[in-house]
N, C-alpha and C positions, 0 to 999 in steps of 0.2 A: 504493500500500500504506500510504504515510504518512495517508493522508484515512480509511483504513478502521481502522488501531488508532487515531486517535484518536475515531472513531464507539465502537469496541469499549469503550477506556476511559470514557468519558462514561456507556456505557448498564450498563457493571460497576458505577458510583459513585451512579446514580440508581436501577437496580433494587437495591440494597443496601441506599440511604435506605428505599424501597418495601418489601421484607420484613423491615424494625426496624420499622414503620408496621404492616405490617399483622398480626406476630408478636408485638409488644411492644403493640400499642393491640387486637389484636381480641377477639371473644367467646368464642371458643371453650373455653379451662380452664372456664368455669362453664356457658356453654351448650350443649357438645358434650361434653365430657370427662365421663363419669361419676369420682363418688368414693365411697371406701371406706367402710364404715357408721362405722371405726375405725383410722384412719392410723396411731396408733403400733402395734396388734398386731399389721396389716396387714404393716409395715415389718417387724415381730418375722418375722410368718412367711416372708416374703418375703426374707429374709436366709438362714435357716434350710435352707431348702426350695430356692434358688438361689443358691448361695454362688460362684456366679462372676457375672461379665459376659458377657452371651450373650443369643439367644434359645433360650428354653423353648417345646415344644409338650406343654400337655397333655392326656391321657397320653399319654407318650412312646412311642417307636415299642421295639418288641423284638420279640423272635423269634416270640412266641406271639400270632400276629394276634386269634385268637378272643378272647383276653382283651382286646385292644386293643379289640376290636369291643366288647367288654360293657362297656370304661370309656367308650367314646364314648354309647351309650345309654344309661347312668345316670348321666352330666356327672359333674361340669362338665368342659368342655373349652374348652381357654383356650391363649391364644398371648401367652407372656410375654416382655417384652424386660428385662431386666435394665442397667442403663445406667451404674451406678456404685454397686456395691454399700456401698462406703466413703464415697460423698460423693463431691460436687463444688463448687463455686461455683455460684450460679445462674447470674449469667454468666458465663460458664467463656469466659477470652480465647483458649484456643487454639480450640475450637469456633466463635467468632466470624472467626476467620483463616479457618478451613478453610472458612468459609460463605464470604466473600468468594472464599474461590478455587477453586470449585466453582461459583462463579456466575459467575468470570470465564473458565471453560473452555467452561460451557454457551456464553454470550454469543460466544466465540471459534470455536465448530462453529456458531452461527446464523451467524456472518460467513462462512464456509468455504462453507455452504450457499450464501447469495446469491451469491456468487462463481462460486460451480460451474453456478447459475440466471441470473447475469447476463443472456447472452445472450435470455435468453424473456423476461425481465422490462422491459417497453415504459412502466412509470407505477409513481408514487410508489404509490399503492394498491395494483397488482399484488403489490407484495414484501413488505409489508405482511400481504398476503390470505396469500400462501405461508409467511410465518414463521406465522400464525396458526394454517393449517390442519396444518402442521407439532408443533405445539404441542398443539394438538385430539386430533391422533395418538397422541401421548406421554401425554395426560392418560385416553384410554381402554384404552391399554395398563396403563397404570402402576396411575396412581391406582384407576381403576374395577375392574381389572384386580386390585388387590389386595383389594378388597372382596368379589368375586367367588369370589376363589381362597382368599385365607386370612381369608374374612368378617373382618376387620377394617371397624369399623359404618360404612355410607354417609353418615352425618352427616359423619363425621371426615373421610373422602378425597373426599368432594364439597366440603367445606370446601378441604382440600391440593389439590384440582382446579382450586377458581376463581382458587388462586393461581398457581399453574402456566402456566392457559392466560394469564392478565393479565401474567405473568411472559414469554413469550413474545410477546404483542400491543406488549407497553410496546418489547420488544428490535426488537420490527418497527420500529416506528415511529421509532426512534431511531436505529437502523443502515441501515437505506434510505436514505436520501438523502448515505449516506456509499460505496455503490455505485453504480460508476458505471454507468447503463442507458443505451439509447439510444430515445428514443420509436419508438413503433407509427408506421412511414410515413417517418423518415426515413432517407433511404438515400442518404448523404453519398457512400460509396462510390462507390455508382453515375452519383451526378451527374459523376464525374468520368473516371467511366471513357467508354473510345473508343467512339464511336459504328458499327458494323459498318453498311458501305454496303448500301443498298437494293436496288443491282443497276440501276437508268438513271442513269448518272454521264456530266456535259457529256464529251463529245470533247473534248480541245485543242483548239484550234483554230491549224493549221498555217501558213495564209497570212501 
């Protein structure tokens, strides 16, 4: 158990370094993100109109469906998250915690997993293939899965996709070899276990 949290910790502290890298260096605000024709009226109305933290679906749901139906065909219709009506930090240190420990939980259920796959997993690749295909899972439930369901654009969660599954391949690769397998063919076991006679066993011999 000692060989697999220190696998665990190692793969918390490097996929960590890994989403500062590819959150803090990638394209996405200018290349994926749409923006506002006008940020500060933008920000005006969006205070006004959303005066809590929450998500917004609009138009919102109420009693009288039929009107809901006539504000969905003459839009807009939008799905707003509101995140900190008053401000934040951009880098907001308690956010940066909870990311750490949310990636050290996922990282701790991929360790739970191989453990509970131990026995089938015969090579360094195999568990590797499993956390991956594992991860594959989760990125077309989730990610795809929300592009799908509450159209939020395919650019952006095919974006949060590739981090995902790489986030999962990186966890393979680094906690595998911190579970212990046993190779396809060896059967230590059985080498040692008692041989069950044939059935023509020599007589003693009496004389």
């Amino acid at each position: 158990m000692r060989r697999l949290t220190f696998g665990i910790l190692l793969a918390a502290v490097v996929l960590y370094l890994f989403g500062f890298l590819w959150w803090g260096l990638g394209p996405y605000p200018t290349l994926i993100w749409e923006q506002a024709v006008n940020e500060d009226r933008a920000a005006t109305v969006l205070k006004e109109q959303f005066p809590r933290n929450g998500t917004y679906y609009v138009p919102g749901a109420t009693t009288d469906q039929d009107d809901v139906a006539l504000r969905f065909e003459s839009g807009p219709v939008a799905f707003v998250h509101m995140l900190a009506v008053d401000g934040r930090p951009m880098m907001d240190p308690g956010i940066m915690a909870m990311g750490f420990l949310n990636n050290l939980v996922v990282i701790v259920l991929i360790g739970a997993l191989l453990r509970l796959v131990e026995p089938a997993i015969h090579s360094y690749w195999r568990g590797v293939q499993f956390v991956t295909l594992v991860g594959l899972a989760g990125v077309f439930l989730i990610d795809f899965g929300t592009a799908v369901w509450w159209e939020v654009s395919w650019s952006w969660q095919c974006y949060q996709a590739l981090y995902d599954l790489l986030f999962f391949v990186i966890a393979g690769l680094i906690l595998t070899p911190f579970v212990r397998w046993q190779p396809a063919g060896d059967s230590s076991a059985s080498a040692v276990a008692p041989t069950a006679p044939t059935g023509d066993t020599a007589e003693p011999n009496l004389d």
